[in-house]
N, C-alpha and C positions, 0 to 999 in steps of 0.2 A: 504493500500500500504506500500511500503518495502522500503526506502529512505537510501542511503546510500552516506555521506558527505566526501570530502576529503579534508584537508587543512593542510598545516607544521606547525601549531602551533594554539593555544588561547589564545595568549599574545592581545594587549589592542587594534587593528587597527579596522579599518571600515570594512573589510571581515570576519575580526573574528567575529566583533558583528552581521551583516548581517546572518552568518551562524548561532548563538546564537537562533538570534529571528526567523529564519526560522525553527529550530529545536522544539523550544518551540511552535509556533502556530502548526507544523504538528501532536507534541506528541498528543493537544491537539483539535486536530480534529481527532484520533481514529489514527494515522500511526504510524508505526515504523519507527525509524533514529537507523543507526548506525554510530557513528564519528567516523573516522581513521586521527591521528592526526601522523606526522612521529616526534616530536618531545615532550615531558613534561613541555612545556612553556604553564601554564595555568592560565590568570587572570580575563578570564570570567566565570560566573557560568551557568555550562553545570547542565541541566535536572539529576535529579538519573533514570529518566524513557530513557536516550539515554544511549544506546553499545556502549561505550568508548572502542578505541585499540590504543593505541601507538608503535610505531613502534621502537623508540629510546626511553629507558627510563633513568632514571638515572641521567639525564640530561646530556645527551650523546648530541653533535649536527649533525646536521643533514650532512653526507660528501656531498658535491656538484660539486666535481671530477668528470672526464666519470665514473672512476669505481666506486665512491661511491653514484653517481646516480642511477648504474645499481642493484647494491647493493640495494638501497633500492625500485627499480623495481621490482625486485626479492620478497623482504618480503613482499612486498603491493598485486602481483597480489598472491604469496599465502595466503594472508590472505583474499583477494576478493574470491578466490575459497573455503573458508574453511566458512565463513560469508553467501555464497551466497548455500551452502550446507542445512546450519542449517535453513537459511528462504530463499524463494526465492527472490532477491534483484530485484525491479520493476524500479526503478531512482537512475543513481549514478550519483553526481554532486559533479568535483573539481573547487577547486578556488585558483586566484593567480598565478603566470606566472611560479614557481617551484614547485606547487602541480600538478598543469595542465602538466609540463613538465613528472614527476615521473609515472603520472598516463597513460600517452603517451605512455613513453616509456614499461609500463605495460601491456599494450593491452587490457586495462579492456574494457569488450566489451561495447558498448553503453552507452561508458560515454560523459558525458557533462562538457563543462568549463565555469567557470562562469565568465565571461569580466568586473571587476570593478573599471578599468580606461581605458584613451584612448592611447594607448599604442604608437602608432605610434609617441610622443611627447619624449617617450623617444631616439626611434632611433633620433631622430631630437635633441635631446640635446646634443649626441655622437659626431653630424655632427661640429654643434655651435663649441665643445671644439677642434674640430679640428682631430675627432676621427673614421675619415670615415669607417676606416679597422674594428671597434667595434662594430660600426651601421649599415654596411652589415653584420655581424656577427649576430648580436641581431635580425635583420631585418628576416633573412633567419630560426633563430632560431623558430622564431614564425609562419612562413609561415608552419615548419615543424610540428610543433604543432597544428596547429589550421585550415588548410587547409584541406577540407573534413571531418570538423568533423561535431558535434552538437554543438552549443554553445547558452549560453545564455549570453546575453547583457544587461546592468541593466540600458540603457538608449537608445533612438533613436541616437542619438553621438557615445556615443559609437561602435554603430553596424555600423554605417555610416563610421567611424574612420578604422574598422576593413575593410572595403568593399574598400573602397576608399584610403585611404593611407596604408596600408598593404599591399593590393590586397588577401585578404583574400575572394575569389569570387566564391568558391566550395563550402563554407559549409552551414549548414542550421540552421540559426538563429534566435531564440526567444529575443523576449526585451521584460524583465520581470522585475517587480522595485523589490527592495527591498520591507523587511516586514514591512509593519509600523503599530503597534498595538495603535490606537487612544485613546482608553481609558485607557490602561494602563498607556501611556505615559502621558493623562492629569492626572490622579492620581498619578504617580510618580511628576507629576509639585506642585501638591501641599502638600508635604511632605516638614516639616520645616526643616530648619538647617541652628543654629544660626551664620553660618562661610559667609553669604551670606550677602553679604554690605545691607544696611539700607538706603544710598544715594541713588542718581539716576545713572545707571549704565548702559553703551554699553556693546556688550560680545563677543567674538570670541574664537571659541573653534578648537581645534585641535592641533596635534604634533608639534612641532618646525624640521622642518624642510622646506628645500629648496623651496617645492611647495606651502606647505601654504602661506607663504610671508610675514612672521611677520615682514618685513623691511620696505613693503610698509603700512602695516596697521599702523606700528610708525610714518613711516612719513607721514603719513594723516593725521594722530590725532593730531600730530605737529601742522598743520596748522588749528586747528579748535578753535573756541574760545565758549567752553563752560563746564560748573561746574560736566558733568556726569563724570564719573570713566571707566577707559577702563581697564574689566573683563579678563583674560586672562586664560582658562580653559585646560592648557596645563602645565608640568613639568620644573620646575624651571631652569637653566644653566646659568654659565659664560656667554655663547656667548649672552645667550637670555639678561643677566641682561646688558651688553656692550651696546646693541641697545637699548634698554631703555633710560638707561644714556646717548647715544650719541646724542637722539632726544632731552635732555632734560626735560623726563618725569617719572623720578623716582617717582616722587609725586603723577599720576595721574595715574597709571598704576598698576592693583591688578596680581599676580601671583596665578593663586588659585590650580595650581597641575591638575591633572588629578581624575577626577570624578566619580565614578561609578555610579551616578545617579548624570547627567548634565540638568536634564528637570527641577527643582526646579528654577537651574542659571539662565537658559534662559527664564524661564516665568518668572520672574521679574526683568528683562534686559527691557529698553526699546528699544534696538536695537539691532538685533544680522547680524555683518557684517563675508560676506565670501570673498575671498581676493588671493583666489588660481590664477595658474599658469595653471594646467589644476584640472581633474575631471575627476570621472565617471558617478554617480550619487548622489550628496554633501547631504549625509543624514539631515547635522544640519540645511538645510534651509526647509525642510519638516516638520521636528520636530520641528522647531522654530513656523512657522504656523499652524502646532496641537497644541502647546501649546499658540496663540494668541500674538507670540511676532512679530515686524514688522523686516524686513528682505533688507538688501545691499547685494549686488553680484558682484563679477567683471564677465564679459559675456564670461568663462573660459569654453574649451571645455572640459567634456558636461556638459549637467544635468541644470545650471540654468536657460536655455533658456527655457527650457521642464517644470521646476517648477513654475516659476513666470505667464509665458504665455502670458496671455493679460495686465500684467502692467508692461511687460518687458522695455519698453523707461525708465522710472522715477526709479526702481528698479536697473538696470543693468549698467556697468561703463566698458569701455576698461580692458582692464588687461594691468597691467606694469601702471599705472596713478593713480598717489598717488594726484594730483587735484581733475579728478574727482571725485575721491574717497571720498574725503575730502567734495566736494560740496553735494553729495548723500546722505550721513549721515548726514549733517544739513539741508535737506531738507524731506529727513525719518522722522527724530527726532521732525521735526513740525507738518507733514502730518498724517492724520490716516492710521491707521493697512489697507492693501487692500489681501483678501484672492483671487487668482484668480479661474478663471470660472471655473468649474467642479473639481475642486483640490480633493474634496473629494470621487468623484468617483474614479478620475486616480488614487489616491493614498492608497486605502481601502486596507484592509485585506482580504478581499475576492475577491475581483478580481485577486490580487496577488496568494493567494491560489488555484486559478483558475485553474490560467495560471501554475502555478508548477503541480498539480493531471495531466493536461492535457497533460505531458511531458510523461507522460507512454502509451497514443497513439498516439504522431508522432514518425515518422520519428530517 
């Protein structure tokens, strides 16, 4: 089969790497990927065996105007027609709410979007700041997008998110996880590197930014009275280094940057806490559990309700509750590792693979 991937960039996020390892396992089950990237921001390492096209090179960015939307409408469905000449293209799948938009307004036929958060959380944080006229804006934006289309969904939430608060109620939906390649990932865990504390260590990984909540996870730790190290697998800032020091926890607190192999960190973490706002489907608690480390959740829509499963009560914590938060990590941190019920079928590579191959006969 003939896979053809669209996303604005391979700069460092969770769609980027999703589209990564989905490229990588289909090369390597005998398919063809072509990536169309509309931008030159690349810090994942893309396959020599995938048809790389960029749309902006140079580092040109990407315009996001009507006209420089259409604009790049324009060069994407010719290059859909000139790609789809040379092989015949069998699944094209965008991701991300302006690749998904571009390729929209493209008309590429029988494309799919790939849903990897729950979107309706943003209209509702337009509303909070008081931003009605922006949040029918964004609201109707996506209705136009994604209403009657194909889409895939990378969690039950998600696809729920899109039905339910959207009103997203025409189109035909797949919920399909991400790739999670199990042995690679425990062989990447056990790769040395001597930059990885030697103490005993908690670990939370991802961007500093609003949703993650690196303010509630300071102030949990604030209130926790114990000798581990809180790992922090995200890029260094002012603001980040402010909330450190405001909790008082310059001492206990590692900044370790951004990782390109973060499974090493987290198999010798003895806790890897997640602490979002919302979600789509939160890869590092998947991968925290392929690589045997024990796993905190705030109960953030979606995805950890779906992972954890049957030891959702003692795992999972409110969001916005930097108590409970506080109590679930000293109660992890005594308790053993609990892998839930069929985790390894749900979350295999081949059933994933499955469910992708079988996108070239529905619908």
């Amino acid at each position: 089969m003939n896979f053809l991937l669209i996303i604005t960039n391979m700069a460092g996020g969770g769609a980027e790497k999703a589209f990564t390892k989905l490229s990588e396992t289909l090369i390597v089950q005998g398919h063809q990927v072509s990536l169309v990237l509309f931008e030159d921001n690349i810090s994942q390492e893309i396959s020599s065996e995938v048809d790389l096209s960029i749309l902006q090179k140079n580092g040109k960015k990407v315009p996001n105007a009507y006209r420089g939307k259409r604009f790049l409408a324009r060069k994407l469905r010719k290059l859909y027609t000139s790609l789809n000449k040379k092989n015949l293209i069998d699944v094209t799948i965008s991701t991300l709410p302006f690749a998904d938009e571009i390729t929209h307004l493209a008309k590429i036929p029988n494309a799919r979007h790939r849903i990897a958060d729950t979107l309706s959380l943003e209209v509702s944080e337009f509303i909070a700041a008081g931003r009605n006229n922006k949040a029918a804006r964004r609201k109707r934006r996506y209705q136009a997008i994604y209403r009657g289309k194909n889409l895939i969904a990378v969690s039950e939430g998600v696809k729920s998110d899109l039905i339910e608060n959207l009103g997203i109620k025409q189109a035909n939906i797949d919920v399909i996880h991400n790739i999670y390649d199990f042995d690679k990932t425990r062989v990447l865990a056990k790769v040395e590197n001597n930059q990885i504390p030697t103490e005993h260590y908690v670990i939370h990984v991802g961007r500093f930014s609003p949703q993650k909540r690196h303010d509630l996870l300071l102030k949990a730790y604030q209130g926790i009275k114990t000798t581990h190290k809180l790992v922090l697998l995200t890029e260094d800032s002012e603001p980040l280094r402010q909330l450190i020091n405001r909790e008082g926890l310059h001492d206990e607190v590692v900044v370790a940057g951004f990782q390109s192999n973060p499974y090493n960190w987290i198999s010798k973490a003895e806790l890897l806490i997640l602490c979002s706002d919302h979600e789509g489907l939160p890869n590092v608690l998947v991968e925290a559990l392929i690589c045997g480390t024990k796993i905190v959740s705030t109960d953030c829509p979606s995805g950890p309700s779906e992972i954890i499963g049957d030891h959702s009560s003692s795992l999972l914590v409110p969001v916005n509750d930097p108590m409970s938060l506080s109590k679930a990590i000293i109660e992890a941190l005594s308790n053993p590792l609990q892998i839930p019920t069929e985790f390894n079928d749900k979350f295999s590579k081949d059933q994933t693979l499955k469910k992708y191959e079988a996108l070239k006969k529905s619908p």
